[in-house]
C-alpha positions as CSV (number, residue, x, y, z in Angstrom):
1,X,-17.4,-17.9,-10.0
2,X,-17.8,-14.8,-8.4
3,X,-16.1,-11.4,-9.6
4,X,-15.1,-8.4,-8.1
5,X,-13.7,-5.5,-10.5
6,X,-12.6,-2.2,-8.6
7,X,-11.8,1.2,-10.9
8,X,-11.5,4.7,-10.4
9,X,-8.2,4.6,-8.4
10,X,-5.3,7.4,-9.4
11,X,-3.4,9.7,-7.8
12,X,-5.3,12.8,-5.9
13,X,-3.7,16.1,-4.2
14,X,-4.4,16.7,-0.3
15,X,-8.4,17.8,-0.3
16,X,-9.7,16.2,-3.4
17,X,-12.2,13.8,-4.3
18,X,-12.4,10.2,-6.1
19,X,-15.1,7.7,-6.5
20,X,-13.9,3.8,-6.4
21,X,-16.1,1.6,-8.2
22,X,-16.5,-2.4,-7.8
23,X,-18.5,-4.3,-10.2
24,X,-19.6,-8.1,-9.3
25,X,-20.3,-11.0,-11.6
26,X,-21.5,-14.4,-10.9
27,X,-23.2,-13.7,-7.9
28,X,-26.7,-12.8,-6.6
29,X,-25.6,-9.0,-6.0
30,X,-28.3,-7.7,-4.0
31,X,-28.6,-10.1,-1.5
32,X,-25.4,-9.3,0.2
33,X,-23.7,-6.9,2.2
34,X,-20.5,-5.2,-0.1
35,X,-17.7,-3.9,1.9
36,X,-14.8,-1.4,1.0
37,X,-11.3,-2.5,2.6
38,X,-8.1,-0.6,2.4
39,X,-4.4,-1.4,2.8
40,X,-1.8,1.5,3.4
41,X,1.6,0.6,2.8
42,X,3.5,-1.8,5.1
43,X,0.6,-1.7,7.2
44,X,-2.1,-4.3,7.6
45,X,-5.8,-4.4,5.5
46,X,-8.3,-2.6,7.7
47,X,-12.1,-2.3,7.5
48,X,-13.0,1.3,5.3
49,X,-17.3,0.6,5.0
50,X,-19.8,-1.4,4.4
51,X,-23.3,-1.9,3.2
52,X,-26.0,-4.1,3.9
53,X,-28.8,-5.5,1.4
54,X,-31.0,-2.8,3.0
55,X,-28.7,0.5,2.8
56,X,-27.5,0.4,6.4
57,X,-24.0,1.7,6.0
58,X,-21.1,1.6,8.3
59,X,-17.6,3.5,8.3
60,X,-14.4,3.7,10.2
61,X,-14.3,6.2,12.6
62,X,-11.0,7.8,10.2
63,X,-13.4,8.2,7.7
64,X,-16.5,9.6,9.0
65,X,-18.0,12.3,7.2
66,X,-15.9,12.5,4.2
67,X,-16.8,9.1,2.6
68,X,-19.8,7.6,1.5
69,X,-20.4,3.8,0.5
70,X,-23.6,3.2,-2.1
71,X,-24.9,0.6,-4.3
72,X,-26.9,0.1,-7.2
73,X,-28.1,-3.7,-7.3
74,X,-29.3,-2.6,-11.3
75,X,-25.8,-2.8,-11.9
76,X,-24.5,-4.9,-9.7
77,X,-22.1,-2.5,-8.3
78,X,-20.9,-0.7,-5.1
79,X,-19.7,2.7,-4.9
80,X,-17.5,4.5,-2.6
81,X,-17.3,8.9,-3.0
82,X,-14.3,9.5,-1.1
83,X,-13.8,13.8,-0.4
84,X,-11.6,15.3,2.0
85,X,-8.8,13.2,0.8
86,X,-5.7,13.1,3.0
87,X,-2.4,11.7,2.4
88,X,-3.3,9.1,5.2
89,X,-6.0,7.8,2.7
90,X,-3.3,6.6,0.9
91,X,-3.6,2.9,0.5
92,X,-4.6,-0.1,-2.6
93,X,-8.3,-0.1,-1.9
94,X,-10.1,-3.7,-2.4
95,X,-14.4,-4.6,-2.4
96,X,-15.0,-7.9,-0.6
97,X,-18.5,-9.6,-0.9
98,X,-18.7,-12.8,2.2
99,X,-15.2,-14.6,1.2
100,X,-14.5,-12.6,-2.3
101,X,-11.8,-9.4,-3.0
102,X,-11.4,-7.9,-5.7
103,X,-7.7,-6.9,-7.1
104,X,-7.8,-4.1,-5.4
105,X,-7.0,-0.7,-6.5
106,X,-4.9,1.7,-5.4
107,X,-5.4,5.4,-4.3
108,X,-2.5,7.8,-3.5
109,X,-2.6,10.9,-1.9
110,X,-0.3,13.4,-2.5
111,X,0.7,16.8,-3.4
């Protein structure tokens, strides 16, 4: 049965920095591309980054240059540094491995 944990959610004033983490179980980690999803209030979940088994990243344009998806297949875990927060980042953030999410957890921006 495949796991997905995420952590390091909270709340965050305008400009600062948090790093989400989402640790799998039950599956063969490195294998797979890991993706970081978000969903704002009464809006619907939308794509945030991803990472292949190689490295090859990919982000929504909205978050270009101020966040960065990594992994560490060691650990089994995906990473994703989020700077330059805005109040539109606010949103439950949730990993996703081929048909698996994790709980989500949730990030608000505000001052």
């Amino acid at each position: 049965q495949v796991q997905l944990v995420e952590s390091g959610g909270g709340l965050v004033q305008p400009g600062g920095s948090l790093r989400l983490s989402c640790a799998a179980s039950g599956t063969i980690f490195s294998i797979y591309t890991m993706g970081w999803y978000r969903q704002p209030p009464g809006k619907q979940r939308e794509l945030v980054a991803t990472i292949t088994s190689g490295g090859i990243t990919n982000y929504a344009d909205s978050v270009v240059g101020r966040f960065t998806i990594s992994r560490d297949n060691a650990k089994n875990t995906v990473y994703l540094q989020m700077n330059s927060l805005k109040v539109e980042d606010t949103a439950v953030y949730y990993c996703k491995q081929t048909v698996y999410w994790g709980q989500g957890t949730q990030v608000t921006v505000s001052s």
